[in-house]
TIRO-661515 format. One line per field, with one value per residue (C-alpha): residue number from 1; residue in one letter; chain; x, y, z. Coordinates in steps of 0.25 Angstrom, whole numbers, plus 2048, in hexadecimal, padded with zeros to 3 digits. Example, Ala and Ser with C-alpha at 12.3 -4.5 7.8 and 13.67 -1.06 7.14 Angstrom:
2
nr: c(1, 2) $
rest: c(A, S) $
kette: c(A, A) $
u: c(831, 837) $
v: c(7EE, 7FC) $
w: c(81F, 81D) $
//
This chain:
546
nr: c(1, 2, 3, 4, 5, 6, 7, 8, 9, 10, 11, 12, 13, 14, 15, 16, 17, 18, 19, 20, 21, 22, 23, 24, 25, 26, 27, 28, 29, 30, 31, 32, 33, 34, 35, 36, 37, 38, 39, 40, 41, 42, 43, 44, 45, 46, 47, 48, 49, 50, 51, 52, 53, 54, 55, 56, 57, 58, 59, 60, 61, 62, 63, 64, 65, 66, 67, 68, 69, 70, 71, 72, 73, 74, 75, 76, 77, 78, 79, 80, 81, 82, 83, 84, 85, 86, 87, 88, 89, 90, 91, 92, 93, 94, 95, 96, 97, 98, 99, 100, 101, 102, 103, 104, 105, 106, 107, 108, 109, 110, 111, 112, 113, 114, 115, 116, 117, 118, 119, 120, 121, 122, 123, 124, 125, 126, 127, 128, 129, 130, 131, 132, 133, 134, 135, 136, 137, 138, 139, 140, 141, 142, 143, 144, 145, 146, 147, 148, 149, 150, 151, 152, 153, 154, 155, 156, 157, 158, 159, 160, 161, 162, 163, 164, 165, 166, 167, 168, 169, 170, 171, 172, 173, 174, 175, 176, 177, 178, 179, 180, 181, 182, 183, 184, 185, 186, 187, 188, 189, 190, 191, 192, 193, 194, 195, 196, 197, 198, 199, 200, 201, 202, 203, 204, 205, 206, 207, 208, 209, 210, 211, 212, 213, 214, 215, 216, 217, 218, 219, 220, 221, 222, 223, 224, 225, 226, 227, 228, 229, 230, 231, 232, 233, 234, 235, 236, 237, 238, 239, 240, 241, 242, 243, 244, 245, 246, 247, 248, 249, 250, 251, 252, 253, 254, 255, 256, 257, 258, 259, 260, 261, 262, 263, 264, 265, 266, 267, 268, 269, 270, 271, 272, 273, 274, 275, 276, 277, 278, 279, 280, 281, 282, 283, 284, 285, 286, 287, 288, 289, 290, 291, 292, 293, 294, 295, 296, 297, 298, 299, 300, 301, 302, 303, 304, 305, 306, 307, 308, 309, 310, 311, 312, 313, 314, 315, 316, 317, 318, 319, 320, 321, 322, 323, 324, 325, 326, 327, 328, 329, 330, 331, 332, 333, 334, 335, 336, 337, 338, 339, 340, 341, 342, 343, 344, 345, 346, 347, 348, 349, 350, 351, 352, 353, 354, 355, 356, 357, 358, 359, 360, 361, 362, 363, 364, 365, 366, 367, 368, 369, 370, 371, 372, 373, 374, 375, 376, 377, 378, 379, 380, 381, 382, 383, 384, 385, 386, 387, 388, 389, 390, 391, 392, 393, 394, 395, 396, 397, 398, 399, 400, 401, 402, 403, 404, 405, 406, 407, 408, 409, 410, 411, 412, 413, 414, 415, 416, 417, 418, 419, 420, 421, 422, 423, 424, 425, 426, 427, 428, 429, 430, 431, 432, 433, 434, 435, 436, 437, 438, 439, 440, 441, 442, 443, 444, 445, 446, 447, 448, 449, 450, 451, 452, 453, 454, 455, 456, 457, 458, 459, 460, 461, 462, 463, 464, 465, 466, 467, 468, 469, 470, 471, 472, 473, 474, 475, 476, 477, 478, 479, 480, 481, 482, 483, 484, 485, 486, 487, 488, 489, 490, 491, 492, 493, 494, 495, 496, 497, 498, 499, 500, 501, 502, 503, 504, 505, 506, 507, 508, 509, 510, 511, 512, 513, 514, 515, 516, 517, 518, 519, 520, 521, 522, 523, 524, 525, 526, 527, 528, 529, 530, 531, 532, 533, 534, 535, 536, 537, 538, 539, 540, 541, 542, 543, 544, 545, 546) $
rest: c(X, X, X, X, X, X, X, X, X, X, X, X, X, X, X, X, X, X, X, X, X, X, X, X, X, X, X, X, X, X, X, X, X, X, X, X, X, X, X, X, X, X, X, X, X, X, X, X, X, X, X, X, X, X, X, X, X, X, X, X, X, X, X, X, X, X, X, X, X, X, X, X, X, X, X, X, X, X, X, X, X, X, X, X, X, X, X, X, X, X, X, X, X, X, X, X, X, X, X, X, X, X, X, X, X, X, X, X, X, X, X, X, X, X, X, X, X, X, X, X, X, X, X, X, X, X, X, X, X, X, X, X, X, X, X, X, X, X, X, X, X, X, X, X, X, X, X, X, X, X, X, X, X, X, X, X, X, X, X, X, X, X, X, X, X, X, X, X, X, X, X, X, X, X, X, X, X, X, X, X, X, X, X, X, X, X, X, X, X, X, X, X, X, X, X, X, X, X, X, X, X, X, X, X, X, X, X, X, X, X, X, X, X, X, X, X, X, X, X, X, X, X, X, X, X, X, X, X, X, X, X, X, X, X, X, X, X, X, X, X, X, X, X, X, X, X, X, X, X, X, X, X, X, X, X, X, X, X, X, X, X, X, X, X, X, X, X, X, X, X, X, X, X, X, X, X, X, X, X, X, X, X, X, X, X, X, X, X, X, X, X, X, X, X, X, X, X, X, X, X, X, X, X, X, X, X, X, X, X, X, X, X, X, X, X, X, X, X, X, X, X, X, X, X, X, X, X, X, X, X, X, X, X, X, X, X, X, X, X, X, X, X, X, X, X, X, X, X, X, X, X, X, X, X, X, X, X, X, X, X, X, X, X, X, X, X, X, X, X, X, X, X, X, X, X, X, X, X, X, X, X, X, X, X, X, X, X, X, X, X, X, X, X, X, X, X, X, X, X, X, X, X, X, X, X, X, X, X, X, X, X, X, X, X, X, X, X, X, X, X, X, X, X, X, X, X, X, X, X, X, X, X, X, X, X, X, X, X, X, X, X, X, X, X, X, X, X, X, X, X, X, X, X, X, X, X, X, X, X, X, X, X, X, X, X, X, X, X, X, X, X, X, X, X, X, X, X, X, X, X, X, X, X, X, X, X, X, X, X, X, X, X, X, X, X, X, X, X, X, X, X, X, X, X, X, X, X, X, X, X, X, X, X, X, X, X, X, X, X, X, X, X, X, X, X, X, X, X, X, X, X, X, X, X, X, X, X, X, X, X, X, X, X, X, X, X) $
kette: c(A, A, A, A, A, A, A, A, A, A, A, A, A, A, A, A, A, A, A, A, A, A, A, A, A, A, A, A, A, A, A, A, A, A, A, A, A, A, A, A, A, A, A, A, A, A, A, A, A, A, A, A, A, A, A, A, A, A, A, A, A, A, A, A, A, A, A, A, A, A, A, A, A, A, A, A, A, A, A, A, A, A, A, A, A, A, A, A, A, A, A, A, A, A, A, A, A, A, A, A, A, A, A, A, A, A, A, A, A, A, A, A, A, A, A, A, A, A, A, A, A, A, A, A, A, A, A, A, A, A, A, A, A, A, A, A, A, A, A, A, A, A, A, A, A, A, A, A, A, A, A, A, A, A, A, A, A, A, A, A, A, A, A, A, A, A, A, A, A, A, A, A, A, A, A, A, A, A, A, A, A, A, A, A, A, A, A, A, A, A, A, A, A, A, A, A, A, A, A, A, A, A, A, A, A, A, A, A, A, A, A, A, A, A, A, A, A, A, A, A, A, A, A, A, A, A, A, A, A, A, A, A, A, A, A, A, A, A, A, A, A, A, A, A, A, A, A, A, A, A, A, A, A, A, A, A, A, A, A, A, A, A, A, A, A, A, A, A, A, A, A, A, A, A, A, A, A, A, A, A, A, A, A, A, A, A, A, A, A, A, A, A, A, A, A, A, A, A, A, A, A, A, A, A, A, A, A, A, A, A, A, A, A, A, A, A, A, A, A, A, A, A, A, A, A, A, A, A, A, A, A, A, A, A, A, A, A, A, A, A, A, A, A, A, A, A, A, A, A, A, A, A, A, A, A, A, A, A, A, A, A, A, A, A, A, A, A, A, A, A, A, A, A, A, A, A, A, A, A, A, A, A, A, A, A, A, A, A, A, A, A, A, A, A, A, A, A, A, A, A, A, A, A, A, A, A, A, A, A, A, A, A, A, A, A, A, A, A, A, A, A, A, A, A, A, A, A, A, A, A, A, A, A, A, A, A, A, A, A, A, A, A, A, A, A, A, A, A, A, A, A, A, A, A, A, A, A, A, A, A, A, A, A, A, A, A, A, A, A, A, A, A, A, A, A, A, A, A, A, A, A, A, A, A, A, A, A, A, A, A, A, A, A, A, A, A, A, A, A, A, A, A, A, A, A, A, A, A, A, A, A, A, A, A, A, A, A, A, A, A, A, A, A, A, A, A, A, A, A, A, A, A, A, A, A, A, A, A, A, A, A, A, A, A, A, A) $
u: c(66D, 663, 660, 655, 64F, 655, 665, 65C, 659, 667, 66B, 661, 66A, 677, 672, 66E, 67C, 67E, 671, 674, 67D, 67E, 679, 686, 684, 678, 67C, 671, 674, 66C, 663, 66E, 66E, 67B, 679, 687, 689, 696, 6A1, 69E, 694, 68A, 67B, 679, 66B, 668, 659, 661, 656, 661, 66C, 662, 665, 66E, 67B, 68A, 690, 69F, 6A3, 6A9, 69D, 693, 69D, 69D, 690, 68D, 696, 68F, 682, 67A, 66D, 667, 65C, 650, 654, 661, 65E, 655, 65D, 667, 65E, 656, 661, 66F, 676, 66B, 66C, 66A, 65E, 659, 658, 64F, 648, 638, 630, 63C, 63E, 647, 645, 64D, 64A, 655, 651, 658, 657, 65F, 65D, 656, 655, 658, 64F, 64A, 64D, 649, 647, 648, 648, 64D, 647, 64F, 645, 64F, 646, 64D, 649, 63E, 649, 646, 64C, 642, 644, 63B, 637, 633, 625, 628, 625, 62E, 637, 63D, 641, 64B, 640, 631, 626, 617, 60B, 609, 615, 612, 604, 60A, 611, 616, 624, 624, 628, 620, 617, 619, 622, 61C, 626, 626, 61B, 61D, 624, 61B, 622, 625, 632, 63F, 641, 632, 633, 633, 62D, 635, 63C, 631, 629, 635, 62D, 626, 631, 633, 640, 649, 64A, 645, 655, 659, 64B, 64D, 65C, 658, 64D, 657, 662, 656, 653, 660, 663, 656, 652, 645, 643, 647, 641, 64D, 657, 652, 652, 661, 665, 65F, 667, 674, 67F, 67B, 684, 682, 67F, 67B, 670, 671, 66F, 669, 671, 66B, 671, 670, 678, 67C, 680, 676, 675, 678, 67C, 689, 690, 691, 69F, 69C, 693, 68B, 67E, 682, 68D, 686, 67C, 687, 687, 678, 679, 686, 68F, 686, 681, 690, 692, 687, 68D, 69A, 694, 68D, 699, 6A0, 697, 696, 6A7, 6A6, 69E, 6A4, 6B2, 6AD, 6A8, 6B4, 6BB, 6B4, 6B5, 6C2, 6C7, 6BD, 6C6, 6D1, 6CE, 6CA, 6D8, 6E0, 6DA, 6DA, 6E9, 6EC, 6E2, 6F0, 6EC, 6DD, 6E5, 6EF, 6E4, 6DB, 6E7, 6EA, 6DD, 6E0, 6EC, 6E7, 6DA, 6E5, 6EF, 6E2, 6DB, 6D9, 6D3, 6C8, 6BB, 6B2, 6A8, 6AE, 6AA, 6B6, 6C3, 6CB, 6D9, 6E6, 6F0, 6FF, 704, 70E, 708, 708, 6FB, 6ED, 6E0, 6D8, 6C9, 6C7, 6BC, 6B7, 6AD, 6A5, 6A3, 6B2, 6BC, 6C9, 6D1, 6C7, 6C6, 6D4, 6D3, 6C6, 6D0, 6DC, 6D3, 6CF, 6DD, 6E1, 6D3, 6D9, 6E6, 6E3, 6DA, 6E6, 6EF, 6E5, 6E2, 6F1, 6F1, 6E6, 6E7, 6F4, 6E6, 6DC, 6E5, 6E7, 6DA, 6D7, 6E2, 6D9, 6CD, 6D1, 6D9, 6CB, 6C7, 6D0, 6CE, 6BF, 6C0, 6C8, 6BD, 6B3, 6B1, 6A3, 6AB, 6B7, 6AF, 6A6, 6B4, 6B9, 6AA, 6AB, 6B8, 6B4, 6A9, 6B1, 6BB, 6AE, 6AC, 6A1, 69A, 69D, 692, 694, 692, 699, 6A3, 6AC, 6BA, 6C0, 6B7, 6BD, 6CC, 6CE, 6CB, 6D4, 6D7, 6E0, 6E6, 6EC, 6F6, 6FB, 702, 70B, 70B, 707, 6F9, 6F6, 6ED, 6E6, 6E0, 6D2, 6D0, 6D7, 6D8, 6DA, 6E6, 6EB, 6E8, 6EE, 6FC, 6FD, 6F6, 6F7, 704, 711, 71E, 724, 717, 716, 70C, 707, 700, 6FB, 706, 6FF, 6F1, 6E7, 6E5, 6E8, 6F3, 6F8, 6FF, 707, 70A, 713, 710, 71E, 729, 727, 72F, 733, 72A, 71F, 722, 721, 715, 70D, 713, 70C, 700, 700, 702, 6F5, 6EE, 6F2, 6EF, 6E1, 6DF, 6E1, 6DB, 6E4, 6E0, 6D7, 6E5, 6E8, 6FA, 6FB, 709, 709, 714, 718, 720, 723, 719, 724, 725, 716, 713, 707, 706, 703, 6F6, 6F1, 6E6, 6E7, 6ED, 6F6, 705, 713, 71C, 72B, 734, 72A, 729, 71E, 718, 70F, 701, 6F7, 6E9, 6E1, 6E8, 6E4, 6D6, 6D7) $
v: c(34F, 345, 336, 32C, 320, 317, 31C, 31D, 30F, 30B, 315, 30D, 300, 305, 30B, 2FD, 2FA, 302, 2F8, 2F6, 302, 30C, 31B, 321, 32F, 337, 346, 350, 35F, 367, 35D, 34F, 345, 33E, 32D, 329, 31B, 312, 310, 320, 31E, 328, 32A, 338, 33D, 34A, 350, 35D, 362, 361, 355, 34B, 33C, 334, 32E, 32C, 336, 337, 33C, 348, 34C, 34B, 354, 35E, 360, 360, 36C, 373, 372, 37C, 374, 369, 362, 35E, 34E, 34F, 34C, 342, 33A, 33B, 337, 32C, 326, 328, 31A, 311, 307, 307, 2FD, 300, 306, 306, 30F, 314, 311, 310, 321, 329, 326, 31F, 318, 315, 30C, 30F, 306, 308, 302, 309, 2FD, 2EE, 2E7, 2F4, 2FD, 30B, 30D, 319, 31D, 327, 32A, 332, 336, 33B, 344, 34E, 35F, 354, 34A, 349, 340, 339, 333, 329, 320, 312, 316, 31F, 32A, 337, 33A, 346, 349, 353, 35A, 35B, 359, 35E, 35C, 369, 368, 358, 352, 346, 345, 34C, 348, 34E, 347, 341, 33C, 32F, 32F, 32E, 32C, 331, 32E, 321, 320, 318, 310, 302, 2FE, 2FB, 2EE, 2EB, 2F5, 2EE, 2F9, 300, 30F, 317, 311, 314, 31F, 316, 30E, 312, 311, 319, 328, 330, 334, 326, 31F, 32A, 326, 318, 31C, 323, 317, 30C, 316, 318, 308, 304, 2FE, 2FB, 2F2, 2FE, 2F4, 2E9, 2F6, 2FC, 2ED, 2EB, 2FA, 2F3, 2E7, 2ED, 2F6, 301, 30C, 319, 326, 334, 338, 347, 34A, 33E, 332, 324, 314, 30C, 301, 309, 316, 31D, 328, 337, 330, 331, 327, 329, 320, 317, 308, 311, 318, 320, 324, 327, 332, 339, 33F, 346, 347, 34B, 34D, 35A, 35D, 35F, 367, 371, 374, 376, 380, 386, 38B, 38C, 397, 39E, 39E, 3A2, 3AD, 3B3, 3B3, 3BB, 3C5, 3C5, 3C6, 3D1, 3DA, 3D7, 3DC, 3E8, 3EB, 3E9, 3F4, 3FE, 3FD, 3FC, 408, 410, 40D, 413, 41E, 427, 432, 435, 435, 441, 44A, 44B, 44D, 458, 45E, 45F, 467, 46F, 473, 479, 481, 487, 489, 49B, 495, 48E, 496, 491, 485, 483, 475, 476, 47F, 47D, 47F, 47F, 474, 471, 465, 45F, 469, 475, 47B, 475, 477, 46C, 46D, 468, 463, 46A, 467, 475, 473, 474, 47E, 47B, 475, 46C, 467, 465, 45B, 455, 452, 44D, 444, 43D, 43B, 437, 42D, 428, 426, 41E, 416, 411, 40E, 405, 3FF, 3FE, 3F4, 3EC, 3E9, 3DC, 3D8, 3DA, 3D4, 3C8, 3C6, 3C5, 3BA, 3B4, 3B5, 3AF, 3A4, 3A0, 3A1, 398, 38D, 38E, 389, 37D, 379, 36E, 36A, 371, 371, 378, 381, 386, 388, 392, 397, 398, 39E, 3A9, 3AC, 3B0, 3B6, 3C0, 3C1, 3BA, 3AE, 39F, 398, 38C, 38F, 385, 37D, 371, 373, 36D, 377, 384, 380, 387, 380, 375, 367, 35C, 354, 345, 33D, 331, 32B, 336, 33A, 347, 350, 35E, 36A, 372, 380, 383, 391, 39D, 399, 38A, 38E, 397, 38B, 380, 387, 38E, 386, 378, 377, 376, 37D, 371, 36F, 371, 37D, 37E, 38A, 38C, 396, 3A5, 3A2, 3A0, 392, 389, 387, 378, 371, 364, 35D, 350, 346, 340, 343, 341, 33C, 343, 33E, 33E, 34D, 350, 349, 351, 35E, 35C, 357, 362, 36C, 368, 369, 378, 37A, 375, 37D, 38A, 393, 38E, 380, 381, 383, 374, 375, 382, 385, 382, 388, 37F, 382, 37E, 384, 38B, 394, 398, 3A6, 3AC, 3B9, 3C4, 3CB, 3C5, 3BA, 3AC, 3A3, 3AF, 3A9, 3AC, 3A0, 39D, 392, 38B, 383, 381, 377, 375, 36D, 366, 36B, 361, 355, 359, 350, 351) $
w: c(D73, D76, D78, D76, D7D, D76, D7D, D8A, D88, D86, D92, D9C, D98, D9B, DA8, DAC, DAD, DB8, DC1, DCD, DCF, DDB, DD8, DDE, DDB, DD5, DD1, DC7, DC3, DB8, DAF, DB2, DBE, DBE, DC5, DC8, DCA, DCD, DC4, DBF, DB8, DB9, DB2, DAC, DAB, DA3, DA1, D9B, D91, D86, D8C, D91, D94, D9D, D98, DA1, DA8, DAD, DBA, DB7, DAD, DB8, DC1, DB5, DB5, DC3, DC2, DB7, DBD, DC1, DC6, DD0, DCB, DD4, DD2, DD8, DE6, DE4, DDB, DE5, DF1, DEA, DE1, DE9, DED, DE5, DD8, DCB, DC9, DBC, DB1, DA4, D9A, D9C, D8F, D84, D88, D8B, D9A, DA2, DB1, DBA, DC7, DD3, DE0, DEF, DFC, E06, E0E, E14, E05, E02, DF5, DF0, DE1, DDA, DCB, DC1, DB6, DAA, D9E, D93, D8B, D89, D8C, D96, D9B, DA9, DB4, DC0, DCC, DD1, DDD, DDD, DD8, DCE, DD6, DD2, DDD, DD5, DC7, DC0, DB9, DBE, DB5, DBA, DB4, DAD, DA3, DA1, D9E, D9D, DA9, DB6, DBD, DCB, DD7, DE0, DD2, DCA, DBF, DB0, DA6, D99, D8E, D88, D7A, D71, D66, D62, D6B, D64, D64, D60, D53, D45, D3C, D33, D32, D30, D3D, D47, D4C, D54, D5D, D6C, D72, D69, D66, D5A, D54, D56, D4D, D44, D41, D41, D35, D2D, D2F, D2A, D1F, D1A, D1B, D15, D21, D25, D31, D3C, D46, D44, D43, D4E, D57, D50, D58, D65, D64, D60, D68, D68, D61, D68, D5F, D5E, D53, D54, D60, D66, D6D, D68, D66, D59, D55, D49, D47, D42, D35, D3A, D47, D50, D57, D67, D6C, D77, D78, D86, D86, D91, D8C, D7E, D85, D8A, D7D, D7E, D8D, D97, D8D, D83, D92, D98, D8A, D8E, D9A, D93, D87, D91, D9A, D8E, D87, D94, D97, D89, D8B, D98, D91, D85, D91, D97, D8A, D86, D92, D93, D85, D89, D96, D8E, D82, D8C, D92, D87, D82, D8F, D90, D83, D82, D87, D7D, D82, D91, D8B, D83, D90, D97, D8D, D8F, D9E, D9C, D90, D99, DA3, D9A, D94, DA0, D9C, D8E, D94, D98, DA3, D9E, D93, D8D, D85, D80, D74, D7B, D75, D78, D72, D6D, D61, D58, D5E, D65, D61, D69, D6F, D72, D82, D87, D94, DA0, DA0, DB0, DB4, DB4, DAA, DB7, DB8, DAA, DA9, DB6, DAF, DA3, DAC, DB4, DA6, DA3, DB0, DB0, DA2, DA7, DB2, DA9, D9F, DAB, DB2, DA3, DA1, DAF, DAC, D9E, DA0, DAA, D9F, D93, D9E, DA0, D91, D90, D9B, D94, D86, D8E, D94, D86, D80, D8B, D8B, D7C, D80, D8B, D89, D97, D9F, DAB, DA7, D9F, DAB, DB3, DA7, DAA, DB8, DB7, DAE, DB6, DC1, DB7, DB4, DC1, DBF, DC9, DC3, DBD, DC8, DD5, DDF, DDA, DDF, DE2, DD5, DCD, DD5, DCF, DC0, DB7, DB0, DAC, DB0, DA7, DAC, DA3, DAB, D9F, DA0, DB0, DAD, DAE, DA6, DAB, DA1, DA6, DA1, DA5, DA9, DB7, DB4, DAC, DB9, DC1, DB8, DB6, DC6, DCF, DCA, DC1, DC8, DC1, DB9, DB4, DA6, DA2, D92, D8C, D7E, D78, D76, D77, D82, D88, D94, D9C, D9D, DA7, DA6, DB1, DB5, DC0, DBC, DB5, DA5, D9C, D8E, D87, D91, D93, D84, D82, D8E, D88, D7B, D83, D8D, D81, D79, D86, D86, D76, D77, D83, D7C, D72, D67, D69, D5B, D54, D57, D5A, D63, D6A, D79, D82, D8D, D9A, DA8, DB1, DBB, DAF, DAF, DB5, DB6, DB1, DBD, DBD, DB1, DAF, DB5, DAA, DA6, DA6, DA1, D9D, D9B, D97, D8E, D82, D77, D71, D65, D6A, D63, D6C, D64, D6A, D79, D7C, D8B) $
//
């Protein structure tokens, strides 16, 4: 998605709230820079090729994607260094563009003061974001621009900054032509004039100048046009209405909301993958062990052939590749054709034929051990699965990736991570109202985690009845009431039916028991558990919203 100038413009204004305001903190990973100001608010700056702009960030956003990074870009530190601890002194647009100029000012003495600017050009796959001193001289910028890839202009520091070419057209508020002459106004984006053209053309309409002067005026009514994030005082045709009177908050929709979605899909394609891998050598495993554990009869006939070599031993002449030798079974005598190694004497034919059954036999017992591992691993497997579909989050999603990684025995795709991100991964859940908190288990391990390590035994655990999905604790702070008690049930219980495979079937049957009566089952996979004394309970997965 994509916006024009005329959302920068309305972007610049709302930054100008925030004059006068210390630069508390100033944080940039991959293709964003993230200013954060008191009060939490924080300026999000993207020159992603795809998700470019600036809108509001929360917090934990920012934290997310701090995480999910895999790149330091070149402005970071000189942001940090030339911008930390001063004010917000201005902010305008450059030229009715898609470039916006932020003045910054500290003291750095008794009277004296250090300006520096940002610039953000918002234009798109070229977006590009600039530091600059008090001369305009580029100090760095995220993207460096040399004079062989730019004829125009070059943007390198330690040289004066150029902005973009001027846009040429009549501007806005001086326009008084008609709709087919709208291709000459500055100011305002090509998808917006071209919905403005088709709304006079379907009114009748042909002063666009007083139109377009009644949209300045106005509040604006903040909208999508396909893929394009614009402000009119009137929804207009094809368009789709974004829910909130902010501009910031309005970019969110074509910058750190699709750009946090990425992430996700990303992670999610790739968990995907790496459990259809694990699937599929799994159900490989697990044929080859079924079948070497019933393949009894091939054991016996080479066996058989064994002993047959041996009662026959004066019927066999030297190198011999075969002998057809007689053998007694239900049905009287019968002869059997044995296949033989030329090189070796009958003895050591027979042996050649005990060894193989032996080798067989041995093989069906270790596959007659290992299968209760290998059908608890695919329990494991289509758990992960299951909860993997019930994700949205880019963070949780990466843990489930991390986490089958290592399953693979394979390196995470982070490298260091911070404490909280070492636990399993899963959610916590608060209602005051009621005194009481629930935990959700998002993965394997998270589920493990949820129900051993944080529940205690007159906690309530919930679990999706004969299907594959997440463990769910309930947890009190304070003794309910009956009512109380009933009504977290039914709440706890639709967390458990959305988090599993059957969540598509809308009222799916949740057992529910005191965790005290939970075991895990030995030697199997990590969530793998037994369960007594419990009740069930028919949930509704559509009305969990947490």
């Amino acid at each position: 998605m994509s916006l024009g100038p005329e959302l920068i413009e309305a972007l610049s204004k709302e930054i100008a709230g925030l004059l006068c305001r210390r630069l508390r903190k100033a944080e940039s990973k991959d293709s964003w820079l993230a200013l954060s100001f008191p009060g939490d608010r924080i300026i999000f700056f993207s020159w992603d090729a795809e998700f470019y702009g600036l809108c509001e960030a929360m917090p934990d956003e920012v934290r997310a994607l701090l995480e999910l990074a895999s790149s330091r870009p070149p402005i970071q530190s000189a942001v940090k260094s030339h911008l930390a601890g001063s004010q917000l002194a201005e902010s305008r647009v450059i030229g009715r563009d898609r470039v916006l100029e932020l003045s910054f000012r500290r003291e750095v003495g008794a009277g004296f003061f250090q300006t520096r600017k940002l610039v953000f050009e918002a234009s798109g796959r070229y977006s590009n974001l600039v530091l600059l001193d008090e001369r305009g001289i580029v100090i760095e910028s995220a993207k460096h621009i040399y004079p062989e890839t730019n004829r125009y202009r070059s943007i390198i520091p330690g040289q004066p900054y150029t902005p973009p070419p001027p846009i040429a057209g009549v501007p806005p508020e001086d326009f008084s032509g008609g709709p087919d002459e709208l291709e000459n106004i500055s100011g305002l984006g090509k998808p917006l004039l071209s919905a403005i053209k088709e709304a006079c053309m379907v009114s009748g309409r042909r002063d666009a100048g007083k139109f377009i002067r009644r949209g300045l005026d106005e509040p604006p009514m903040y909208q999508t046009l396909g893929r394009y994030v614009t402000l009119f005082p009137e929804l207009l045709g094809g368009a789709s209405r974004i829910d909130t009177d902010s501009a910031l908050s309005a970019a969110r929709e074509c910058v750190i909301l699709p750009l946090i979605d990425r992430h996700a899909s990303k992670a999610r394609k790739a968990a995907a993958a790496k459990i259809e891998r694990l699937s599929s050598i799994n159900a490989r495993k697990i044929a080859d062990a079924e079948a070497a554990q019933t393949d009894t009869a091939a054991a016996e006939r080479l066996k058989s052939s064994g002993q047959i070599i041996l009662a026959n031993i004066w019927r066999i002449p030297p190198r011999a590749a075969f002998a057809d030798l007689p053998e007694w079974g239900e049905y009287g005598e019968t002869i059997r054709r044995v296949e033989l190694d030329p090189n070796k004497d009958a003895p050591a034919n027979a042996e050649r034929y005990f060894a193989k059954y032996r080798k067989k036999r041995a093989s069906a017992e270790r596959s007659r051990q290992i299968l209760p591992r290998l059908y608890s691993e695919r329990d494991v497997i289509r758990e992960q699965e299951a909860l993997l579909a019930c994700h949205s989050d880019a963070l949780t999603i990466r843990s489930m990736l991390d986490e089958l990684s290592r399953d693979a025995g394979e390196t995470p795709s982070t490298g260091k991570k911070p404490k909280e991100r070492l636990k399993p991964p899963h959610k916590r859940v608060e209602f005051k109202d009621a005194n009481a908190m629930i935990l959700i288990g998002l993965s394997a391990a998270g589920n493990h985690y949820v129900t051993f390590r944080l529940a205690a035994g007159d906690d309530i655990w919930f679990h999706a009845q004969g299907t594959p999905g997440a463990h769910v604790i309930l947890r009190f702070t304070a003794k309910p009431d009956q009512e109380t008690l009933e009504r977290m049930t039914v709440t706890a219980a639709s967390a458990a039916a959305f988090h599993s495979k059957a969540r598509e079937s809308g009222r799916v049957r949740v057992d529910y028991t005191q965790r005290r009566y939970v075991r895990a089952i030995p030697g199997a996979g990590p969530a793998q558990v037994t369960y007594k004394e419990f009740s069930s309970i028919i949930a509704d997965a559509s009305s969990w919203n947490n």
